[in-house]
C-alpha beads as a LAMMPS data file, in Angstrom:
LAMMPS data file: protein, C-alpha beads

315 atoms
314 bonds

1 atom types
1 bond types

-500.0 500.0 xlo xhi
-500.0 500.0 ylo yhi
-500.0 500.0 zlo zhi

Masses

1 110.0

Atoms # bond

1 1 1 67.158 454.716 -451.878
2 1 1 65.011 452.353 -453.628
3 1 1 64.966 449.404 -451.373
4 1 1 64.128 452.123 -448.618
5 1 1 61.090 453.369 -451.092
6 1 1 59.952 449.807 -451.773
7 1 1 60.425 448.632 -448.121
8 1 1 57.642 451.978 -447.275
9 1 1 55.188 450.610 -449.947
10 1 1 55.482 447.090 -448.544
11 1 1 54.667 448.017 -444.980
12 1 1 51.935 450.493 -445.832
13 1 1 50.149 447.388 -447.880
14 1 1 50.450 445.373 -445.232
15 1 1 48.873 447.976 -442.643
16 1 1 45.855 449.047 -445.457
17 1 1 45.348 445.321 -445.316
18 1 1 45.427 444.810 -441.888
19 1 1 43.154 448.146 -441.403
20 1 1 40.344 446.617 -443.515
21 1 1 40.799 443.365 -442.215
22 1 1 39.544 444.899 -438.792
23 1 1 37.138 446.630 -440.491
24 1 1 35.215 443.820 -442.053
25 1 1 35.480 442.167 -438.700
26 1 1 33.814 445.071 -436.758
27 1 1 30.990 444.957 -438.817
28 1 1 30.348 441.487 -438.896
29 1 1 30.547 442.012 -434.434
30 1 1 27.835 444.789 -435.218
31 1 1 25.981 442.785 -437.897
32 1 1 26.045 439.951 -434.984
33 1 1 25.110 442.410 -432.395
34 1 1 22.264 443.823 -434.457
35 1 1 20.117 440.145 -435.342
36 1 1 20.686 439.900 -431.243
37 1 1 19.095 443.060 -430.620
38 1 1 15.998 441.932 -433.432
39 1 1 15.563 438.381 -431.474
40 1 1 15.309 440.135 -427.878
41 1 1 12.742 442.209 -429.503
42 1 1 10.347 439.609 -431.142
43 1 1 10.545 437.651 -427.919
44 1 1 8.869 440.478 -425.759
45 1 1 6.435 440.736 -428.380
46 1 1 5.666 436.981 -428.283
47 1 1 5.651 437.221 -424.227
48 1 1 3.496 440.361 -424.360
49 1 1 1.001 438.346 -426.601
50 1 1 0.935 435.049 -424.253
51 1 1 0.285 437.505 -421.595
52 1 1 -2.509 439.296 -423.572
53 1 1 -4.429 436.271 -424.121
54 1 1 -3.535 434.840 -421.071
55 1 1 -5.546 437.851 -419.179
56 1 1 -8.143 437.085 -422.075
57 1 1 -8.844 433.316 -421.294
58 1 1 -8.811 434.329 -417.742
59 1 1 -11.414 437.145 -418.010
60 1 1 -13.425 434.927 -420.180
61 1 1 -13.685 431.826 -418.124
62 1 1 -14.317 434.574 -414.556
63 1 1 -17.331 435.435 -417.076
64 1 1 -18.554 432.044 -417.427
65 1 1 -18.338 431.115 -413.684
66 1 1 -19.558 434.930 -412.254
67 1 1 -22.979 434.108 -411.739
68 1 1 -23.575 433.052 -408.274
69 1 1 -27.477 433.774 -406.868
70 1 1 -30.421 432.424 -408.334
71 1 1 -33.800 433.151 -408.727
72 1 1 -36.435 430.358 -409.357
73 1 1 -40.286 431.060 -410.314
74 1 1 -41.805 427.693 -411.065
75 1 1 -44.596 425.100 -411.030
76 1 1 -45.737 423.166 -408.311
77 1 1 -47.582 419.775 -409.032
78 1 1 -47.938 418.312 -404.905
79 1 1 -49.688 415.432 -403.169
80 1 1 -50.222 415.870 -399.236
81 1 1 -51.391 413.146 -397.185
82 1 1 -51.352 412.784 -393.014
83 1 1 -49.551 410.337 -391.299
84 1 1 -52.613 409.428 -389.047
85 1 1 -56.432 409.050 -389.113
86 1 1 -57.835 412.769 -389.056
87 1 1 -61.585 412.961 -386.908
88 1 1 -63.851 413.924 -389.708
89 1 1 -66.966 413.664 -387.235
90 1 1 -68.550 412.116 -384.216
91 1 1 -68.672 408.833 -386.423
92 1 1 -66.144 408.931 -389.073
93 1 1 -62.133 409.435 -389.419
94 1 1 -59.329 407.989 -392.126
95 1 1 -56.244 409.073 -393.556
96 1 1 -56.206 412.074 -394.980
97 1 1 -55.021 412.618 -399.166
98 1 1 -55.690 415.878 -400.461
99 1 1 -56.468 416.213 -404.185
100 1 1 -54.094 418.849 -405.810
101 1 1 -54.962 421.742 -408.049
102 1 1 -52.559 423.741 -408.964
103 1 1 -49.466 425.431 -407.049
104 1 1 -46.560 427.464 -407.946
105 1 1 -43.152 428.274 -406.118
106 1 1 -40.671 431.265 -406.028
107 1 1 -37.303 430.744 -404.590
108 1 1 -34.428 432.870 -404.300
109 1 1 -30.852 432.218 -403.062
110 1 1 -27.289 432.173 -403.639
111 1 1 -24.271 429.377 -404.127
112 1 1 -21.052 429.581 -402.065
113 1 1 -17.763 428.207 -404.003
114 1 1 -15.748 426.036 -401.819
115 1 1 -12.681 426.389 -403.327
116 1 1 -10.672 429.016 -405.636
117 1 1 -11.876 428.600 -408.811
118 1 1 -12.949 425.972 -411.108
119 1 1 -11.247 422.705 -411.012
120 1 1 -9.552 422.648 -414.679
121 1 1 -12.493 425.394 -415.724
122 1 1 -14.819 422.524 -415.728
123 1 1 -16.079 421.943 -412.401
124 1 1 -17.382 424.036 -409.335
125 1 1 -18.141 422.390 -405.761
126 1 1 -20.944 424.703 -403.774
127 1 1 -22.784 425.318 -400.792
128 1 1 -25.996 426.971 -401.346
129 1 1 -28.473 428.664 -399.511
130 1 1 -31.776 428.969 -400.723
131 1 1 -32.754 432.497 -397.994
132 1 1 -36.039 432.332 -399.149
133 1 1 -38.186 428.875 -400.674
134 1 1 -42.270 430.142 -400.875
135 1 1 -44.312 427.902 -401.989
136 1 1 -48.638 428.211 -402.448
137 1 1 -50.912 425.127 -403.946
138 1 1 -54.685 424.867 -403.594
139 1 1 -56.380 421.836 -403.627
140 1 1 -59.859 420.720 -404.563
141 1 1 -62.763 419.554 -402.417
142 1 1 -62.459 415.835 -401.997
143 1 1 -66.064 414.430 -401.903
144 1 1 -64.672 411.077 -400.473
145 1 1 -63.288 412.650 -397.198
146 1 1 -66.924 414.816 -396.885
147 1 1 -68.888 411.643 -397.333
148 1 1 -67.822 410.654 -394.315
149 1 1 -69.340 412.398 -392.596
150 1 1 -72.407 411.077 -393.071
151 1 1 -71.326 407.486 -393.652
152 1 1 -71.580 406.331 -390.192
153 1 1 -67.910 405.274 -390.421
154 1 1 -67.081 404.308 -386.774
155 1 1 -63.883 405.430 -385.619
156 1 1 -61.705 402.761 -384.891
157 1 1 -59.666 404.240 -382.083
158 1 1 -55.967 404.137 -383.766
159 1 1 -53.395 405.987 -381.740
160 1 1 -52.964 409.161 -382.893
161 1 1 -56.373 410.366 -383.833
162 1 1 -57.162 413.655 -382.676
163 1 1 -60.721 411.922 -381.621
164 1 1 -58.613 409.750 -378.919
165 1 1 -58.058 412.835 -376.828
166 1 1 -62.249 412.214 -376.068
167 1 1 -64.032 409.239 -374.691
168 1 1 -66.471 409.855 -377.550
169 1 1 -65.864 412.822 -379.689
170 1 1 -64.541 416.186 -380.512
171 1 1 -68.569 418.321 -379.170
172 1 1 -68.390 416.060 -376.109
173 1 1 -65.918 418.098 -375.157
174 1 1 -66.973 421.282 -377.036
175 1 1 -64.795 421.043 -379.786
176 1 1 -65.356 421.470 -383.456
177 1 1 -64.605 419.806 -386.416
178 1 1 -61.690 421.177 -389.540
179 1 1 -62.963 420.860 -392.765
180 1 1 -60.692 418.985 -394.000
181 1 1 -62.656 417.775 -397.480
182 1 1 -62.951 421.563 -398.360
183 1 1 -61.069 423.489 -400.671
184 1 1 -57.918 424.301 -399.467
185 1 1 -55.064 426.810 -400.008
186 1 1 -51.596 425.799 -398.401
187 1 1 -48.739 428.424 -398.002
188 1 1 -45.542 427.354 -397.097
189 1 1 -41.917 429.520 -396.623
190 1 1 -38.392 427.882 -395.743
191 1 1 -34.835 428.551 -395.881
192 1 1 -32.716 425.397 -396.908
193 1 1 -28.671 425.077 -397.602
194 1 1 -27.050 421.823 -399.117
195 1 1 -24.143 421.043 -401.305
196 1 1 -23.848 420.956 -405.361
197 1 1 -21.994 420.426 -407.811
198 1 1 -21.477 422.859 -411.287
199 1 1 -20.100 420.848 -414.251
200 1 1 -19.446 423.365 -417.841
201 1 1 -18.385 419.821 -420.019
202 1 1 -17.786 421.487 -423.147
203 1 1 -14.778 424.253 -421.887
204 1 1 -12.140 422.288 -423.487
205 1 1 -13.463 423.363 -427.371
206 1 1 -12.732 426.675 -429.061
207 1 1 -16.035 427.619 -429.079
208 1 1 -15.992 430.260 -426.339
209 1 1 -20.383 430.298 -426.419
210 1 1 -20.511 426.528 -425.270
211 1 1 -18.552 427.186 -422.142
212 1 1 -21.223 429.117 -420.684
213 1 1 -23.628 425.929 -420.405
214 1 1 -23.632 424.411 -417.096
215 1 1 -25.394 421.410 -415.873
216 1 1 -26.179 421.587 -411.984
217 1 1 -27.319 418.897 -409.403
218 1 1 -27.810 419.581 -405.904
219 1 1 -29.018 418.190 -402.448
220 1 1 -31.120 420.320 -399.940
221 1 1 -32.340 420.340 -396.734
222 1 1 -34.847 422.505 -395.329
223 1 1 -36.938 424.063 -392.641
224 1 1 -40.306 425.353 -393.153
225 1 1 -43.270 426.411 -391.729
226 1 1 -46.869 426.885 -393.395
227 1 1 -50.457 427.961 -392.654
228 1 1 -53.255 425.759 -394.563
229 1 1 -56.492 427.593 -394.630
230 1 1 -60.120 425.959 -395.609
231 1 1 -62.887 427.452 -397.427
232 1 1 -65.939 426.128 -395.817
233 1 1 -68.045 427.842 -398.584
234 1 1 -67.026 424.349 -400.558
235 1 1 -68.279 422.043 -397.675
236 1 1 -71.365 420.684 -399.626
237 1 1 -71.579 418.666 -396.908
238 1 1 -71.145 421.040 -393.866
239 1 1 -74.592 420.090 -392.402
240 1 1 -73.844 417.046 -391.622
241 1 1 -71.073 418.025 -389.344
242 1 1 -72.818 420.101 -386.489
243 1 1 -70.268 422.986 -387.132
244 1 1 -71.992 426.790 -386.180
245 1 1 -69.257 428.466 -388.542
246 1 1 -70.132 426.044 -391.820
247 1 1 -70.491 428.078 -395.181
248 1 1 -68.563 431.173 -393.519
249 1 1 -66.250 430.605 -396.872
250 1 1 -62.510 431.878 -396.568
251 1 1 -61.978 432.468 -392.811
252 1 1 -59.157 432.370 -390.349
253 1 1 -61.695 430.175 -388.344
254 1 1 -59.842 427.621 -390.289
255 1 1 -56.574 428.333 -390.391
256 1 1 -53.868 425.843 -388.973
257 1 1 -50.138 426.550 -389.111
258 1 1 -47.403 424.276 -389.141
259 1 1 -43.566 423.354 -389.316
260 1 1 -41.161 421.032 -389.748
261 1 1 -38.035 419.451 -392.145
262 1 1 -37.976 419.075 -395.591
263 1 1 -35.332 417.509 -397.991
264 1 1 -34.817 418.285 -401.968
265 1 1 -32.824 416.980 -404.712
266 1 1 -33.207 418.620 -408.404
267 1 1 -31.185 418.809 -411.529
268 1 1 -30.645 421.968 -414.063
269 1 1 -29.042 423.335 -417.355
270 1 1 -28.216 426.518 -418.090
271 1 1 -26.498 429.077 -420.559
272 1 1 -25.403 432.118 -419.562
273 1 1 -28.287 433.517 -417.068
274 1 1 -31.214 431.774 -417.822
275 1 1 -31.771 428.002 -417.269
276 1 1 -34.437 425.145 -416.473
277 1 1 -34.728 422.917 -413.694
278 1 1 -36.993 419.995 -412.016
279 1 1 -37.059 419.293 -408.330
280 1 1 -38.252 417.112 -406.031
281 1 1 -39.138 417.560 -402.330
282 1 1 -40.331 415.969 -399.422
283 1 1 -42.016 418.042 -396.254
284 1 1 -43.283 417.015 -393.028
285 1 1 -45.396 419.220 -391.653
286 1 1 -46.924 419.167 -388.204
287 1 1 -49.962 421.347 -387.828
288 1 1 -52.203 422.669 -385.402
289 1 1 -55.446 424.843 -385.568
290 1 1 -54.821 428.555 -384.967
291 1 1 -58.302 428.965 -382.771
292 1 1 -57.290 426.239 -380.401
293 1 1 -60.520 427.212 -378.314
294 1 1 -62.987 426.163 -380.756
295 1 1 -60.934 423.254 -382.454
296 1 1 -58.633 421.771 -379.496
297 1 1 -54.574 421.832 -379.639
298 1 1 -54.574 418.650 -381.626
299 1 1 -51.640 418.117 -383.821
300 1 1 -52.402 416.821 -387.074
301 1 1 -48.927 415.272 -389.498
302 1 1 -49.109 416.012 -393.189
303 1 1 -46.422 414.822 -395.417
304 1 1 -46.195 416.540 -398.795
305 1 1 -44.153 415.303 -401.929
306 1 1 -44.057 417.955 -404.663
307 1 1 -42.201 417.828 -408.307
308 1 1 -40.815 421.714 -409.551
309 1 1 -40.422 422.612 -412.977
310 1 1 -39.104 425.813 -412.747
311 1 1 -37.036 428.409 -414.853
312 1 1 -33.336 429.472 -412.999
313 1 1 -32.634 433.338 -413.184
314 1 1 -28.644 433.139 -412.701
315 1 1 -27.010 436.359 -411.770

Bonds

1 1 1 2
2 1 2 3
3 1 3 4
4 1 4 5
5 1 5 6
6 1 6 7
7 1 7 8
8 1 8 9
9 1 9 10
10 1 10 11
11 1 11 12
12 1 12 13
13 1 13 14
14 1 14 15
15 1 15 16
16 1 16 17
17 1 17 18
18 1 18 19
19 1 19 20
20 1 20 21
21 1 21 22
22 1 22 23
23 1 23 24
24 1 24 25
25 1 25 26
26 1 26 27
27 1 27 28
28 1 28 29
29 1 29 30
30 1 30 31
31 1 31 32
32 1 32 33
33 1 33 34
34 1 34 35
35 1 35 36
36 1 36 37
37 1 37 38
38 1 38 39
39 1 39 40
40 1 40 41
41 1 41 42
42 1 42 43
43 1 43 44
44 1 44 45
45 1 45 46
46 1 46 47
47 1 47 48
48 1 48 49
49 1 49 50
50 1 50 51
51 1 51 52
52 1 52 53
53 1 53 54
54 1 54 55
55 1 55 56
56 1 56 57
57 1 57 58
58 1 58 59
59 1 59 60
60 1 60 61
61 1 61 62
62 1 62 63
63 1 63 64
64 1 64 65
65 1 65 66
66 1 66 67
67 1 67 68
68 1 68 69
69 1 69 70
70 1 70 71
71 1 71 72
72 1 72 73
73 1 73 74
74 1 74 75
75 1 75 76
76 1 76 77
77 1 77 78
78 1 78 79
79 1 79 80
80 1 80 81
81 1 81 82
82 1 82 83
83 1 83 84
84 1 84 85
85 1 85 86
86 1 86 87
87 1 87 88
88 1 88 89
89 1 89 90
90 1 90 91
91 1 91 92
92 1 92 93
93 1 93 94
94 1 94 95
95 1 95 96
96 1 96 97
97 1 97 98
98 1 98 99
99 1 99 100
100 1 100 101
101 1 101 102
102 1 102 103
103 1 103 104
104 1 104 105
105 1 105 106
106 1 106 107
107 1 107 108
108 1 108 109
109 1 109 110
110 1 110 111
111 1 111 112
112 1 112 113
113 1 113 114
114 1 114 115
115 1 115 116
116 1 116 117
117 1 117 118
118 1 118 119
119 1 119 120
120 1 120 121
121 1 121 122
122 1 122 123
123 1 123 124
124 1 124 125
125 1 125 126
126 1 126 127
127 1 127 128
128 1 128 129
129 1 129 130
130 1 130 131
131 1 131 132
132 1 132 133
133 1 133 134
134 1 134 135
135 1 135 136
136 1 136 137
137 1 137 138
138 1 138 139
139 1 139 140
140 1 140 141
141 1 141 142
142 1 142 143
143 1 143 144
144 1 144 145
145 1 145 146
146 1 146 147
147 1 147 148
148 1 148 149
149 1 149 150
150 1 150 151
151 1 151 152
152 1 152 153
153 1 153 154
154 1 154 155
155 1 155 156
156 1 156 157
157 1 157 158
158 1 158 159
159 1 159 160
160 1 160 161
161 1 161 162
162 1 162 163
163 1 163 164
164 1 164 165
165 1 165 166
166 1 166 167
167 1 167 168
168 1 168 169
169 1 169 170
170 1 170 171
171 1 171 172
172 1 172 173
173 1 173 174
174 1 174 175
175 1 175 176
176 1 176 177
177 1 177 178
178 1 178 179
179 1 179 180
180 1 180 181
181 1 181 182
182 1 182 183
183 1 183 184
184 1 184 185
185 1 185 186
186 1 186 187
187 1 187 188
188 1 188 189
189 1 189 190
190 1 190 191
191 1 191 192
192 1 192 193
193 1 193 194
194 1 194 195
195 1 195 196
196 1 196 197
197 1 197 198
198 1 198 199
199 1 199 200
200 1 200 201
201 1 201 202
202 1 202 203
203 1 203 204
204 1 204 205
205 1 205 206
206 1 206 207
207 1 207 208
208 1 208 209
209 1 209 210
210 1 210 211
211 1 211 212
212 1 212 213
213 1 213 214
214 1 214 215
215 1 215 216
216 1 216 217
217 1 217 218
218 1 218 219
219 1 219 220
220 1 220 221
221 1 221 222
222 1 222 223
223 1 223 224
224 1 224 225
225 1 225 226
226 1 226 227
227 1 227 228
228 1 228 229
229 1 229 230
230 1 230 231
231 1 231 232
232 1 232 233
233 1 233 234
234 1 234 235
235 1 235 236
236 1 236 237
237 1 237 238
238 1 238 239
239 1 239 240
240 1 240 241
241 1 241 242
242 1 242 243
243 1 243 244
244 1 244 245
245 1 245 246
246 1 246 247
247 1 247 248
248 1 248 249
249 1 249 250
250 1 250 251
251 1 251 252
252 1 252 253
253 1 253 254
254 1 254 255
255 1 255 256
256 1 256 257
257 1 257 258
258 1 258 259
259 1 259 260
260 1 260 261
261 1 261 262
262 1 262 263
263 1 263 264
264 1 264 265
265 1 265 266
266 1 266 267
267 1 267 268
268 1 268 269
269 1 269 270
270 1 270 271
271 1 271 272
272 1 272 273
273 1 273 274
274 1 274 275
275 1 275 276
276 1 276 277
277 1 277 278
278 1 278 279
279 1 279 280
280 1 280 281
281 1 281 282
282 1 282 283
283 1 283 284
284 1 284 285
285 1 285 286
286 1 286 287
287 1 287 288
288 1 288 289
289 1 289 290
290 1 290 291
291 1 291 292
292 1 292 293
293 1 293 294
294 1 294 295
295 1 295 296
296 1 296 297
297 1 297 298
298 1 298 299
299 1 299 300
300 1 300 301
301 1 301 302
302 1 302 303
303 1 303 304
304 1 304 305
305 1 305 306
306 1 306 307
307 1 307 308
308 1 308 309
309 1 309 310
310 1 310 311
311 1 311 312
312 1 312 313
313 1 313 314
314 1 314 315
């Protein structure tokens, strides 16, 4: 009877022990399971974060490259010269060079990317198309070009000059003479389209208000036509010329329109939506008088060169 009594206290040690032993090891298993459960946990909060400011930097740098038309108001400083000697009279023609007074510009157009995005947020390739390019200057009387007409300049019968079309001269043929040394006010309006190229150098730093400046260069070409009208009223020397309209002032007696290519190159910076630019351009112009009846159909080639500082309304 007491071996049988100690044999049941042996056996139910052994099974308490072995009870607890499973015990401890389920809870380590849970313990295990529950640091598991914890990691899994931080790592979607990580992932949700990367994502967060991934959707961040993205909406940030769609800011920064957004802006896409442009409008340019500006200043016009121009030089226009013809290609050939101009009739000034019955005795007298030359080169025409107009003396500039003052001119401003308006354009207003819009750049197409040519590819998804910016290269590495930095860079942007672009076509743009400048739908409308207006451009007005005036310039001053030139005394030299009214002088002659009463130098007694001969006309030395170059090709070209509108006086070859007579044996002797524009009223042998009942034509009249432009007033070419007279104030004049030149209006021009083209469309152009021509690549460029959109560099923001600074998007690598952590300063998120740098990334918005941009430095631009681009390369235009253009077509344009113009009117050029006179103001006799200036003519001090109108007399001398035999013309029935002289001193009628502002008139579209002397009106001549004209068109033809152009070509521009011009540099900018910007931040944001406002910037500043300089451009230069090239334009040759054919033009002929709008009352062919009273000043022939002769064609007269102007070439204008023009530098634009202008300020660049991105949006």
């Amino acid at each position: 009877m007491k071996k049988l009594l100690l044999f049941g206290l042996a056996l139910g040690w052994i099974l308490t022990g072995k009870a607890q032993t499973v015990t401890e090891t389920a809870m380590i298993i849970d313990a295990a399971e529950d640091t598991t459960q914890v990691n899994t946990i931080n790592d979607i909060v990580v992932m949700q974060e990367m994502v967060n400011s991934r959707n961040t930097t993205d909406a940030h740098f769609a800011n920064v490259w957004s802006r896409k038309s442009f409008f340019n108001p500006g200043y016009v400083s121009s030089k226009t010269t013809s290609k050939d000697d101009v009739a000034l009279s019955n005795t007298a023609s030359k080169k025409l060079s107009f003396v500039h007074d003052w001119g401003a510009q308006i354009q207003l157009g819009h750049s197409y990317t040519l590819h998804k995005g910016a290269i590495a947020n930095m860079v942007q390739i672009n076509l743009d198309y400048t739908f409308i390019d207006l451009t007005v200057n005036h310039y001053n009387k030139d005394d030299r070009t009214l002088s002659q007409y009463v130098s007694g300049q001969k006309w030395d019968g170059t090709p070209g000059n509108a006086a070859s079309e007579s044996e002797t001269s524009y009223t042998s043929i009942g034509f009249e003479y432009l007033p070419w040394g007279a104030d004049k006010y030149d209006l021009t309006y083209g469309m152009s389209l021509g690549p460029s190229v959109t560099i923001a150098p600074f998007t690598l730093l952590n300063n998120k208000g740098l990334h918005f400046i941009k430095l631009n260069a681009y390369y235009h070409l253009g077509y344009n036509v113009g009117i050029l009208l006179m103001d006799q009223k200036s003519d001090s020397h109108s007399s001398a010329t035999g013309n029935k309209d002289k001193g009628k002032g502002l008139s579209l007696d002397y009106l001549s329109w004209g068109h033809g290519l152009s070509s521009a190159f011009g540099i900018s910076i910007s931040w944001k939506s406002i910037g500043i630019g300089w451009e230069t351009r090239t334009a040759n112009l054919k033009y002929k008088p709008i009352s062919t009846e009273e000043y022939g159909k002769f064609d007269t080639k102007l070439k204008n060169t023009s530098s634009r500082i202008y300020l660049s309304i991105k949006y």
